[in-house]
SENUKE-402318 format. One record per residue (C-alpha): residue in one letter; y, x negated, z. Coordinates in Angstrom, 1 decimal. Each point is the difference from the previous one (the first is absolute). Layout:
("a", (Y, X, Z))
...
# end
This chain:
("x", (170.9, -118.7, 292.0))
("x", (-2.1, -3.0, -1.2))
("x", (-1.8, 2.5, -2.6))
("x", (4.0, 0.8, -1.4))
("x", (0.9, -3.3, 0.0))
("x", (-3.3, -1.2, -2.4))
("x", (0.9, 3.2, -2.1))
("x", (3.3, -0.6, -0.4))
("x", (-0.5, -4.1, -0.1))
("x", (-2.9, 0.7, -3.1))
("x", (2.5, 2.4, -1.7))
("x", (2.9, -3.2, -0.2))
("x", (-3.0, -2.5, -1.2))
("x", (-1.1, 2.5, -2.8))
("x", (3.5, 0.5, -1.3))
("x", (0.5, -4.1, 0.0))
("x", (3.4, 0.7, 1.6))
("x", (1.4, -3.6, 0.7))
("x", (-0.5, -2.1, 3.1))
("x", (4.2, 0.0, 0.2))
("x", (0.2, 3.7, 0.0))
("x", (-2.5, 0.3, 2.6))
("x", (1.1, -3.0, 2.3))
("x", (3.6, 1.9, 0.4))
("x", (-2.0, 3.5, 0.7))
("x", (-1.7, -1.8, 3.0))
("x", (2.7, -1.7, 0.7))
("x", (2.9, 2.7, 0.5))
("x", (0.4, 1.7, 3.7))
("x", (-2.1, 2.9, 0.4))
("x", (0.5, 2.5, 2.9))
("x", (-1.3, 3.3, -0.1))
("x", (-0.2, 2.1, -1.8))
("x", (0.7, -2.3, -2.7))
("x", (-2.8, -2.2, 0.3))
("x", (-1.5, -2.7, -1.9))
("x", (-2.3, 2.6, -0.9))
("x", (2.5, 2.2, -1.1))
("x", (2.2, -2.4, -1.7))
("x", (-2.9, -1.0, -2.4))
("x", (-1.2, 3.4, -0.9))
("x", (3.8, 0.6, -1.0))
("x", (0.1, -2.7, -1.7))
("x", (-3.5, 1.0, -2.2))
("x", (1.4, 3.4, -0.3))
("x", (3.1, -1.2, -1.0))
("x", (-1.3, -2.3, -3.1))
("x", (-2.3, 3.2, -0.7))
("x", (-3.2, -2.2, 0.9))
("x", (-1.4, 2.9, 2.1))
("x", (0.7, 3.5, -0.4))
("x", (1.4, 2.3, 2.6))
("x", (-3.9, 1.7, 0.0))
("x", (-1.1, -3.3, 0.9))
("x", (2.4, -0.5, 3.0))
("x", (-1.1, 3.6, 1.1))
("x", (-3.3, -1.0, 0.0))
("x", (0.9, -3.3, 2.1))
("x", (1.6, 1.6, 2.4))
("x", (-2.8, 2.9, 0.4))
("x", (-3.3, -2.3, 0.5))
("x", (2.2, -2.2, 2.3))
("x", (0.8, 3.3, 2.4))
("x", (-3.5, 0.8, -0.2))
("x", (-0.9, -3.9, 1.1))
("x", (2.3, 0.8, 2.7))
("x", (0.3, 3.5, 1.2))
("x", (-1.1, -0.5, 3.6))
("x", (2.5, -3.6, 0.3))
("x", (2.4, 1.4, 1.8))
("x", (-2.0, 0.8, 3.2))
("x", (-0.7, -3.8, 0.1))
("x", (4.0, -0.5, 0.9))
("x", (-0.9, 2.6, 3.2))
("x", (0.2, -2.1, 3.3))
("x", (-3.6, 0.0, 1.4))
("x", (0.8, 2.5, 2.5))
("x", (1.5, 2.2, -1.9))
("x", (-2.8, -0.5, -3.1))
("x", (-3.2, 0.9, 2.9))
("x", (1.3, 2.3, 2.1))
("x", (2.8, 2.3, -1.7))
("x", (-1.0, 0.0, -3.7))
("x", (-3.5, 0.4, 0.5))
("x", (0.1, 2.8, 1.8))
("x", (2.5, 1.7, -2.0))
("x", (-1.8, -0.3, -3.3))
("x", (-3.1, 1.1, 1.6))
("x", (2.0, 3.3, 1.5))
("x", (1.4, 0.4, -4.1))
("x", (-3.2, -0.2, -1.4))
("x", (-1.4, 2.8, 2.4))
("x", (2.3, 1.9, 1.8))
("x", (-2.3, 1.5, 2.2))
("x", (-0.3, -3.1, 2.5))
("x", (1.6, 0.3, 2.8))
("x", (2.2, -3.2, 1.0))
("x", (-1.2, -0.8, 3.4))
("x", (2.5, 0.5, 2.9))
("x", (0.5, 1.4, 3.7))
("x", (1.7, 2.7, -1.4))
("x", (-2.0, 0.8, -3.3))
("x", (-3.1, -0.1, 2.2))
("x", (1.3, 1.5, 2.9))
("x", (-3.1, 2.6, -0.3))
("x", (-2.1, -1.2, -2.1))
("x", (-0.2, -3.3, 1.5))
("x", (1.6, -0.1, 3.3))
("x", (-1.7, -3.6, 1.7))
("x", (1.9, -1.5, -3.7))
("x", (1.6, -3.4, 1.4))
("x", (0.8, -1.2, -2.8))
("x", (-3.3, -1.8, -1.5))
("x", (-0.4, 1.7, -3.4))
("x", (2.7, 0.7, -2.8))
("x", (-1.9, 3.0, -2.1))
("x", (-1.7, 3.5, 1.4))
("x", (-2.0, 2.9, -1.5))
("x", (-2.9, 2.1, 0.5))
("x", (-0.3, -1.6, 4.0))
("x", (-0.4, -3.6, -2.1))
("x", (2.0, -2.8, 1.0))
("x", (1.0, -2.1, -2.7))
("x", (1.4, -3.7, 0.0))
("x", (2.1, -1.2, -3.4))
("x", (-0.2, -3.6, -0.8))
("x", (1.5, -2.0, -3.1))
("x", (-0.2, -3.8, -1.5))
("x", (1.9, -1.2, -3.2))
("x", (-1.9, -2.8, -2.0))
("x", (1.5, -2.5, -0.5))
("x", (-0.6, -4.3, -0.9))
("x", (-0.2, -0.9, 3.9))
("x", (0.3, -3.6, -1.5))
("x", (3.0, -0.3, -1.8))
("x", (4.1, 0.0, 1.6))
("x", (2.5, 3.0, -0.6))
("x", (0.8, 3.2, 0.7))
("x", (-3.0, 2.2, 0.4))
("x", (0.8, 1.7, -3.4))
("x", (0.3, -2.9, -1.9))
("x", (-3.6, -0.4, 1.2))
("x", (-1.3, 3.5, -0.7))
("x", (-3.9, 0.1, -1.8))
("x", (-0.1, 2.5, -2.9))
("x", (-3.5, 2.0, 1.2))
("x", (-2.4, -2.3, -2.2))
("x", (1.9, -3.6, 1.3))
("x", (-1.1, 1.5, 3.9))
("x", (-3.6, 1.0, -1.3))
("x", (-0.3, -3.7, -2.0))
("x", (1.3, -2.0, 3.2))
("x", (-2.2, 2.2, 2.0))
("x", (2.9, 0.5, 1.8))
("x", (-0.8, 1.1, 3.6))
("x", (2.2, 3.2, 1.2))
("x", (0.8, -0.2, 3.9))
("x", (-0.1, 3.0, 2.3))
("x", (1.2, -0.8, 3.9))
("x", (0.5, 1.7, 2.8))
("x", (-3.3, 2.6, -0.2))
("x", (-1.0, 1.3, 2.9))
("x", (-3.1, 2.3, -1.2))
("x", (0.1, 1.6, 3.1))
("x", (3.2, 1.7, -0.2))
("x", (-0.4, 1.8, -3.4))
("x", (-2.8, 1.6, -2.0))
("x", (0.8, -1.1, -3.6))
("x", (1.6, -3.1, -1.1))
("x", (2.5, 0.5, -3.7))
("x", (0.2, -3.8, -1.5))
("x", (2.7, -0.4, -2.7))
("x", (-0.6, -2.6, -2.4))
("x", (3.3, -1.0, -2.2))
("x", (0.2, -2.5, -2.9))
("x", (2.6, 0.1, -2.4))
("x", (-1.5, 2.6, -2.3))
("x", (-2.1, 2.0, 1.9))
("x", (-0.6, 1.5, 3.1))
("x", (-3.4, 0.5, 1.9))
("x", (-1.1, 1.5, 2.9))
("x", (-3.4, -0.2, 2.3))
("x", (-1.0, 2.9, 2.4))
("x", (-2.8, -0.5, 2.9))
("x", (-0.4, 0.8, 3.2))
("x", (0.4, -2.0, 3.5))
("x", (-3.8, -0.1, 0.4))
("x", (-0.4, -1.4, -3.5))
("x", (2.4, -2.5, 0.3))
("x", (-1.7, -0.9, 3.5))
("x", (-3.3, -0.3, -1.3))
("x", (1.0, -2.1, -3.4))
("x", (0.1, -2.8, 2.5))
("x", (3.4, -1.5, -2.0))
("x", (3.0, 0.7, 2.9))
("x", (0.8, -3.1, 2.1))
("x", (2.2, -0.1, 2.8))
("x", (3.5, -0.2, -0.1))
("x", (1.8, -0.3, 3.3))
("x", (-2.5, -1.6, 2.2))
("x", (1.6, 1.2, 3.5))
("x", (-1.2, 2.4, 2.9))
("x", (0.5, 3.5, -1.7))
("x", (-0.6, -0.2, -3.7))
("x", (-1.5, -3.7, -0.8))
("x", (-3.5, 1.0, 1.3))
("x", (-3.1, 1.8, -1.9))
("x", (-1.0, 1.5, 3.6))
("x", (3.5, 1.7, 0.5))
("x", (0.5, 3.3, -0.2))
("x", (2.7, -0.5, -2.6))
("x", (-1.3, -3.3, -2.3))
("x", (2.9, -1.0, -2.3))
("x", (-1.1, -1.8, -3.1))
("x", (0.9, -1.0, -3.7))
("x", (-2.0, -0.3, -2.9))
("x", (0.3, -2.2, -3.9))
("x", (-1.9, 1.6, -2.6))
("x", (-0.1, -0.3, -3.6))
("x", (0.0, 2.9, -2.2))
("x", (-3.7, -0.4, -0.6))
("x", (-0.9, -0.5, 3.5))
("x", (2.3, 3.6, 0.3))
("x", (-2.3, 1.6, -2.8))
("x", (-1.6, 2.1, 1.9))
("x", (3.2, 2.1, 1.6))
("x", (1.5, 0.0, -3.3))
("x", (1.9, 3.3, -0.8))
("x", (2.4, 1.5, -2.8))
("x", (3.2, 1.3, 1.5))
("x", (-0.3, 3.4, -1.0))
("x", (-3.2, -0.1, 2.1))
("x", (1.0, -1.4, 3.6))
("x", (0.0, 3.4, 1.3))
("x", (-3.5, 1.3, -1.1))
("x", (-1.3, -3.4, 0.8))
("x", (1.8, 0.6, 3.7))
("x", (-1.8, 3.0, 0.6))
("x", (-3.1, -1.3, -1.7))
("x", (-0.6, -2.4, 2.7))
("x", (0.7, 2.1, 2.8))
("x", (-2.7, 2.5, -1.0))
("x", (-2.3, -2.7, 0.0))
("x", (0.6, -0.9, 3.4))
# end
């Protein structure tokens, strides 16, 4: 929205339109979807300042700022565990979503402690939004675009991996714009040395436990080096498990 608002704000100031004219724009009740927003770009189509082109083009590099925007209204719960999963099972059918049933066979021990399966691999789906950790607001009105994150190095948070009780970890990155996604395995993740305890208490908050649950903050950079494009999850998947 701020990138709209300059646009728009630059379009009034080039066409001189007076201070009066523009006080009663900001000052009129807006509720959507006639917004402030709206009201002026009405108001500069209406006096033929800007063309309807023009507003077409508005409106298309502002959907494009903010295709992903939505998912920030998700409740966290919803966001990590049900959308992340499903988009993952869109973009390549052949998963298998984890359950008693669904792995009645394949998997029969299944308790529970993985979402994804395929090819005897155990796969756990995990998902951060960037956003300004440091200002107030609704998480949206927060949201990074994908080079605001990368500029504020802005440190995406995974919790509640247990590398033991999967085989491949799928991190979903999501800024406003753009959406990006890290593959590696539980070994690797064990071995980078970044995942800090979570729950320090008898069962999980221990590195000598059977099951270790932990979290882990990492910037895109420090994420480099699992870095994959979507169309290439899968391949990358079975890449890994060959190796080991």
């Amino acid at each position: 929205m701020k990138q709209l608002v300059k646009e728009i704000n630059e379009i009034f100031e080039n066409a001189n339109i007076d201070g009066e004219t523009i006080e009663k724009i900001n000052k009129e009740k807006a509720i959507f979807p006639f917004t402030l927003m709206e009201k002026k770009m009405a108001y500069l189509l209406f006096k033929n300042i800007i063309t309807y082109e023009t507003y077409c083009i508005l409106n298309k590099e502002y959907i494009e700022r903010n295709k992903y925007i939505e998912l920030f209204d998700l409740a966290p719960r919803t966001f990590g565990e049900t959308w992340a999963e499903k988009h993952i099972l869109f973009l390549f059918p052949d998963f298998i979503k984890a359950t008693k049933r669904n792995l009645k066979t394949l998997y029969p021990k299944f308790v529970g402690e993985f979402d994804l399966w395929i090819d005897n691999t155990r796969i756990e789906v995990k998902a951060c939004r960037a956003n300004d950790n440091e200002s107030k607001g609704r998480i949206a009105s927060r949201a990074y675009l994908h080079e605001e994150a990368k500029s504020n190095s802005f440190k995406y948070h995974y919790q509640q991996l247990k590398p033991s009780c999967c085989d491949i970890f799928i991190w979903i990155g999501v800024c406003r714009d753009k959406i990006l996604y890290w593959v590696l395995t539980s070994d690797e993740l064990i071995k980078s040395g970044k995942m800090s305890p979570q729950h320090r208490n008898k069962d999980t908050g221990d590195k000598e436990k059977a099951v270790f649950e932990g979290q882990v903050f990492l910037t895109e950079e420090e994420l480099e080096e699992y870095k994959v494009e979507k169309q290439e999850i899968l391949n990358k998947i079975r890449e890994k498990m060959n190796q080991n």
